[in-house]
C-alpha positions as a printed Julia matrix, in Angstrom:
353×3 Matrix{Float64}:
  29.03  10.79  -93.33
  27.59   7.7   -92.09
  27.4    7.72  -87.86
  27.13  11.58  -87.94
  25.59  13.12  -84.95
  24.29  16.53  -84.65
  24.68  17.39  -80.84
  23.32  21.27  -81.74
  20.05  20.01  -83.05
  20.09  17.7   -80.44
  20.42  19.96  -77.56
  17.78  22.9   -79.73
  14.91  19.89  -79.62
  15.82  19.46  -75.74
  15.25  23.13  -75.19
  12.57  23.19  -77.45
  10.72  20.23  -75.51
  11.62  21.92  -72.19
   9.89  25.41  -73.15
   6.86  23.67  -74.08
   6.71  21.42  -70.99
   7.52  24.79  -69.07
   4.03  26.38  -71.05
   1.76  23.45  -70.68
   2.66  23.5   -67.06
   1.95  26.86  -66.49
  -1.51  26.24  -68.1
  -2.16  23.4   -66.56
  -0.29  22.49  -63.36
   0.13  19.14  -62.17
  -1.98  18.83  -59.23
  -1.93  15.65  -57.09
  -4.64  14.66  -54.91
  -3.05  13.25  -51.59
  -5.4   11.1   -49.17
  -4.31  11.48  -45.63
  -6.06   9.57  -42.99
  -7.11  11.98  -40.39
  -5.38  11.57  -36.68
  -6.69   9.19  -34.21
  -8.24  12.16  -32.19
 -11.52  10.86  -30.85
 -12.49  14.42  -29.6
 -12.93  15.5   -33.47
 -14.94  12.43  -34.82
 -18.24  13.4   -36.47
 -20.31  11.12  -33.8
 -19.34  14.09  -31.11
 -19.82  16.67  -33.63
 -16.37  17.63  -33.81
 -16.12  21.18  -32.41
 -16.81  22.6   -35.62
 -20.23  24.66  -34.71
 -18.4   26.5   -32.41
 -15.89  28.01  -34.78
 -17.49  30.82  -36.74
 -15.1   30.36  -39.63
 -14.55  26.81  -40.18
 -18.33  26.1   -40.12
 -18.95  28.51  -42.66
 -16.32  26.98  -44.9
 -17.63  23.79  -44.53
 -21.13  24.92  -45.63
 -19.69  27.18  -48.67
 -17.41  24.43  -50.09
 -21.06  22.21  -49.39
 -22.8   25.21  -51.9
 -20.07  25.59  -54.3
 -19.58  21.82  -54.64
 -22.85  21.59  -55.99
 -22.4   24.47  -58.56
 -18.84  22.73  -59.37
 -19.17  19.39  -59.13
 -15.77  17.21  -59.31
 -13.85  20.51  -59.2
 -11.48  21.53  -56.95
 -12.42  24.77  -54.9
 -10.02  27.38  -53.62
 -10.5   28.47  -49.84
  -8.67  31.89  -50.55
 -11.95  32.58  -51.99
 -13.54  32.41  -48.66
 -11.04  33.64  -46.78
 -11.25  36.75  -49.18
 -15.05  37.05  -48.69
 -14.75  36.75  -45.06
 -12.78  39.47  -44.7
  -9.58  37.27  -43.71
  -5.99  37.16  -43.58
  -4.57  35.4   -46.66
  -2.58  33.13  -45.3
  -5.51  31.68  -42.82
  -6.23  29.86  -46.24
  -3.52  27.27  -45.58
  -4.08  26.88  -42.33
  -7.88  26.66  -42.52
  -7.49  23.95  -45.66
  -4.99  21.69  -43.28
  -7.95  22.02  -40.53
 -10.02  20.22  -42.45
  -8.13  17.74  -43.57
  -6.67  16.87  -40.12
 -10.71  16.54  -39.96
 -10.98  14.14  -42.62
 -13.43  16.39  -44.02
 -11.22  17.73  -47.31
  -8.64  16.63  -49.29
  -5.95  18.82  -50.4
  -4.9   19.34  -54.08
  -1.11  19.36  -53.62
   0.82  20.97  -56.76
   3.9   21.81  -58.23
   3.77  25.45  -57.35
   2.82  24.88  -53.74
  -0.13  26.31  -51.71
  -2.67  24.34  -49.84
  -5.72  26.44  -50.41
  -7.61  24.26  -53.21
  -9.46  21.55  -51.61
 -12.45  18.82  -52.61
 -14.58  17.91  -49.88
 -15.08  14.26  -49.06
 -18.21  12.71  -48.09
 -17.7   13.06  -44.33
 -17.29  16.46  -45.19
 -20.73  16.72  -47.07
 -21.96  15.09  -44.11
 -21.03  17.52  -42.07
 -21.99  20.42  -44.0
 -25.25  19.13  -43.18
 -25.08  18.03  -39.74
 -24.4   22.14  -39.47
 -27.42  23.11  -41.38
 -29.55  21.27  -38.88
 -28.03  22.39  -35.59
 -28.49  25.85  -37.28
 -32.54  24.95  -36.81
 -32.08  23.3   -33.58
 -33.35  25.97  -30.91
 -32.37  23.95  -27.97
 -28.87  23.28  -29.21
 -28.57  27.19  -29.93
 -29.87  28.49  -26.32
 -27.1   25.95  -24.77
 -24.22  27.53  -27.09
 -25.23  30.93  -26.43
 -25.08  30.62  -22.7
 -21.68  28.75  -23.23
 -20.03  31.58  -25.39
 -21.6   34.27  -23.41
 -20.05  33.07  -20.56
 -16.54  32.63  -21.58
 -16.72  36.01  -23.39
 -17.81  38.07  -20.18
 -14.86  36.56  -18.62
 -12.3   37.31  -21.26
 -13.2   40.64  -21.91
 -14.35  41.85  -18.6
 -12.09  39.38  -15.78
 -13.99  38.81  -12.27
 -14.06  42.27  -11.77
 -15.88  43.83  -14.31
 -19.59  44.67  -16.12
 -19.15  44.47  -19.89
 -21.62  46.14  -22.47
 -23.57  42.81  -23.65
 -24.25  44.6   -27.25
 -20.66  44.12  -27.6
 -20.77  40.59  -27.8
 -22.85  41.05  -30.6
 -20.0   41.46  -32.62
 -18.01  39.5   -31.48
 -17.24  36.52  -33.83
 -17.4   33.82  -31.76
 -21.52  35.05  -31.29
 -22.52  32.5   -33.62
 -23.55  28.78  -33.72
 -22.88  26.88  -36.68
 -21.45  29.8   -38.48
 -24.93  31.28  -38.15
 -24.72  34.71  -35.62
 -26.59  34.59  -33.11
 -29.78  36.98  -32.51
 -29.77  40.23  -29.89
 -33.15  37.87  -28.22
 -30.93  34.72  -28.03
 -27.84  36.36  -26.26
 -30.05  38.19  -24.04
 -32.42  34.93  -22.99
 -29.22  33.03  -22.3
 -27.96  36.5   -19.82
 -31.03  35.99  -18.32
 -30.42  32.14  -17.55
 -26.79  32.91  -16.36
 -28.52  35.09  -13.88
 -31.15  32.72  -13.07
 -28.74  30.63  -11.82
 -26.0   32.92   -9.81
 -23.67  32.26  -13.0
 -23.49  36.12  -13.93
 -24.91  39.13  -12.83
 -27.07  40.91  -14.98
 -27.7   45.13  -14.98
 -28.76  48.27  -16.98
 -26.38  51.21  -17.4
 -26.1   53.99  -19.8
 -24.48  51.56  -22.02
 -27.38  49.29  -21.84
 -27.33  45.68  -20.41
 -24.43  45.42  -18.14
 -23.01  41.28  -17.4
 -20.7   40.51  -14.65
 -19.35  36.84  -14.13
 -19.69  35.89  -10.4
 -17.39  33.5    -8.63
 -19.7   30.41   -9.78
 -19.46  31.44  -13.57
 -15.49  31.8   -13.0
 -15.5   28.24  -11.6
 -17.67  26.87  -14.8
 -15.75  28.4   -16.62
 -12.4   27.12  -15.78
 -14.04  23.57  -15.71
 -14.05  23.49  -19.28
 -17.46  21.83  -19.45
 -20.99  23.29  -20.65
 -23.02  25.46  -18.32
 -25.62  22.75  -18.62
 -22.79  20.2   -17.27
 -21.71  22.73  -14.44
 -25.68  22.91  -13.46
 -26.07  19.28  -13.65
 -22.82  18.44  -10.82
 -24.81  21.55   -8.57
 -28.03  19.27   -8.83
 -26.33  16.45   -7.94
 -24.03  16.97   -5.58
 -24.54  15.63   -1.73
 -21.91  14.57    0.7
 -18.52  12.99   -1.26
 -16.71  10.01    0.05
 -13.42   9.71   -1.11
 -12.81   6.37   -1.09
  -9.81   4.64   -3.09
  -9.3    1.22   -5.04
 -12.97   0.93   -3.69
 -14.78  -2.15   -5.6
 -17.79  -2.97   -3.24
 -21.17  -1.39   -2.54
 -20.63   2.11   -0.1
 -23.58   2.86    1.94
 -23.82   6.06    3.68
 -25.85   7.54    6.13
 -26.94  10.45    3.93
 -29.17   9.87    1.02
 -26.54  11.34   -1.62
 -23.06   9.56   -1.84
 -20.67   9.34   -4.34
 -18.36   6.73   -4.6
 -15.03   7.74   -6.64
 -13.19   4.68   -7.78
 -10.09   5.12   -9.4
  -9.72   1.88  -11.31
 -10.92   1.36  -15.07
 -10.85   5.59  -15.45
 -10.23   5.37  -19.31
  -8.75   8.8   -19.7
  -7.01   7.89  -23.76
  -9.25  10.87  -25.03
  -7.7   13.22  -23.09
  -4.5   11.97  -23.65
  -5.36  12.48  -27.61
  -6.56  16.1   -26.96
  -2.9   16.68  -25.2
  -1.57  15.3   -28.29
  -3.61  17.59  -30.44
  -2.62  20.65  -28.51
   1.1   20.15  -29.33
   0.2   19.27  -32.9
  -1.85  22.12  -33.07
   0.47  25.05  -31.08
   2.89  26.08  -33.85
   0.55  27.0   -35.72
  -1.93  29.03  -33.53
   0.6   32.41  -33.56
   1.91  32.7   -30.32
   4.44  34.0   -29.33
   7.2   31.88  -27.8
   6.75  32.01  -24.33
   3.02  31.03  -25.11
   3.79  28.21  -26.92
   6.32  26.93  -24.47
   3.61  27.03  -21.62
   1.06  25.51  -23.75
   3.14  22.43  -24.9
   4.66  21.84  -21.18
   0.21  21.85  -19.74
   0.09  19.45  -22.83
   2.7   17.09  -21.59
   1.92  17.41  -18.32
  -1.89  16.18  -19.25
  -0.37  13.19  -21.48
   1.94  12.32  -18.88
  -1.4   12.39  -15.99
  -3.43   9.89  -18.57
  -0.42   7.53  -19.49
  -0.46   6.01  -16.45
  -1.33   2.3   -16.06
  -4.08   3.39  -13.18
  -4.57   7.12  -14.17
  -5.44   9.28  -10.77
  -9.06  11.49  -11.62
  -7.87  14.1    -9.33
  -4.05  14.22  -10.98
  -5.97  14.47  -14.73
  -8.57  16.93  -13.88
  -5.93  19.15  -12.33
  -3.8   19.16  -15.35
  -6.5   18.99  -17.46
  -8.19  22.49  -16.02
  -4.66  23.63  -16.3
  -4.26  23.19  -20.05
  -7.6   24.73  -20.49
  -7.12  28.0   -18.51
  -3.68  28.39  -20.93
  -5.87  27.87  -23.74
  -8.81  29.87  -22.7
  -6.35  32.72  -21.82
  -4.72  33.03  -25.19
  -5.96  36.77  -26.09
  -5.67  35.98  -29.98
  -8.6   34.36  -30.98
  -8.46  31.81  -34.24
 -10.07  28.59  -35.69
  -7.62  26.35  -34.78
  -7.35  27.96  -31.29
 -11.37  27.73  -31.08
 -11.17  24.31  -32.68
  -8.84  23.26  -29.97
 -10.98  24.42  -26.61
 -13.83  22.65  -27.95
 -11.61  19.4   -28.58
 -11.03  19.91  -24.57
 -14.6   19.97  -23.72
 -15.68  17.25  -25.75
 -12.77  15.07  -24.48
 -13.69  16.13  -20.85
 -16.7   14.91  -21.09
 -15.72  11.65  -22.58
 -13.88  11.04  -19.66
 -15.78  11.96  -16.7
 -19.31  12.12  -18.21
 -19.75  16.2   -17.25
């Protein structure tokens, strides 16, 4: 009959079209590369080598998805290959992908089935895979690291009180530079330079080479700069006027004076590191209380370096107390490594130490 319609064979080409969408799918997802701009942090810009070479894991992603790049070129690689081979938890895949991108140094094959884990690596990302390769070579970069992490670790695992095992650094993690570990002769040249210079205390027990932080290696330590910066404001230092709104020459009668002007501080990069830190909290694993503290140092710091004349006294002081939250965080992890390097490089940025 003319104007017949057959709604059954109809609907069975529907279904039939569905199932094979369904199978071509499932053989080849849809995956859709998304370009996000990274945030305006200027702590993590390449120039000021973006923290990276002090996060064991991170740095050897970027160098592996460097190596595999070149045996796949154009193809997408999956980081829960690395975090397998590292020895990781699974689901530091998605988090350690996202790192990156924040970085500008991946982009992130988004598809239908979720997961964030395959990534491509951009050319800033190539770039630094081989910014790391040469720090890796860089002797001088690697002595100032090692007395750095050395440092902080003494404090974390043995307080002001006590002498740790230095062997026990050794395998540590964070006892590497550029995801490269760092040799038994490196960590115990930089001991001996801590000691040198009444920042730790160094011994021999039954347990072999004993380090103690002293009360000088506490105070670097909480200052969130280098060792080399906390050497560098000993050398300097004389008598310290404290003089405010101060525009004109100020001559004292010793031969050291420091003049401490509060106008023109430009203190925006620490006010992007506070803005990282709250980006970056939920997900570091803490538990709630932690969080809670962390964000409220973080707002406190934004709210210190928001002001139209900010005060250097008012942003160090919330600035050193971010840093001691973040440096006493007992679970370390990229992001959380990531982040106290961020502090440090924005610290210096500020106040030039």
């Amino acid at each position: 009959m003319a104007g017949f319609i057959d709604k059954r064979a109809i609907e069975k080409m529907q279904k039939e079209i569905a199932k094979e969408f369904k199978r071509a799918n499932r053989k080849h997802p849809v995956r859709i590369p998304v370009e996000i701009e990274p945030p305006a942090v200027g702590a993590l810009t390449l120039s000021s080598a973006s923290g990276i070479e002090s996060d064991p894991h991170l740095s050897r992603l970027v160098l592996w998805l460097q190596e595999s790049a070149q045996q796949h070129p154009g193809h997408y690689l999956d980081v829960s290959a690395f975090v397998e081979r590292e020895g990781l938890p699974v689901e530091e895949s998605d988090n350690m992908a996202l790192q990156l991108e924040n970085l500008g140094l991946v982009t992130i094959a988004r598809s239908l089935a979720g997961g964030l884990s395959e990534v491509h690596p951009t050319e800033d990302g190539l770039l630094e895979a081989r910014r790391l390769t040469a720090l890796r070579a860089d002797m001088v970069e690697r002595f100032g690291h090692a007395c750095d992490v050395l440092l902080r670790w003494v404090l974390r695992v043995g307080g002001r009180q006590t002498a740790v095992p230095v062997p026990g650094f050794l395998e540590d993690p964070l006892c590497s530079f550029a995801g490269d570990p760092l040799s038994e002769d490196e960590v115990l040249g930089a001991l001996d330079y801590l000691a040198e210079h009444d920042l730790a205390i160094r011994t021999v027990a039954d347990a072999g080479v004993m380090a103690a932080i002293t009360s000088q290696g506490t105070r670097c330590v909480l200052s969130g700069g280098t060792v080399n910066d906390h050497l560098n404001r000993q050398s300097t230092s004389g008598n310290t006027y404290n003089i405010s709104n101060a525009h004109g020459f100020v001559a004292g009668a010793q031969q050291h004076v420091v003049q401490n002007n509060s106008f023109g501080l430009d203190a925006s990069k620490l006010a992007e590191f506070a803005q990282q830190v709250r980006q970056f909290t939920p997900s570091l694993g803490l538990s709630e209380e932690e969080q809670g503290q962390l964000i409220l140092d973080a707002e406190v710091l934004e709210e210190a370096t928001s002001t139209e004349a900010p005060e250097p006294g008012r942003v160090r002081a919330a600035f050193d107390r971010l840093n001691t939250t973040l440096t006493a965080i007992g679970t370390v992890s990229p992001g959380l490594t990531m982040l106290v390097g961020a502090g440090q490089s924005a610290f210096q940025a500020v106040f030039g130490a």
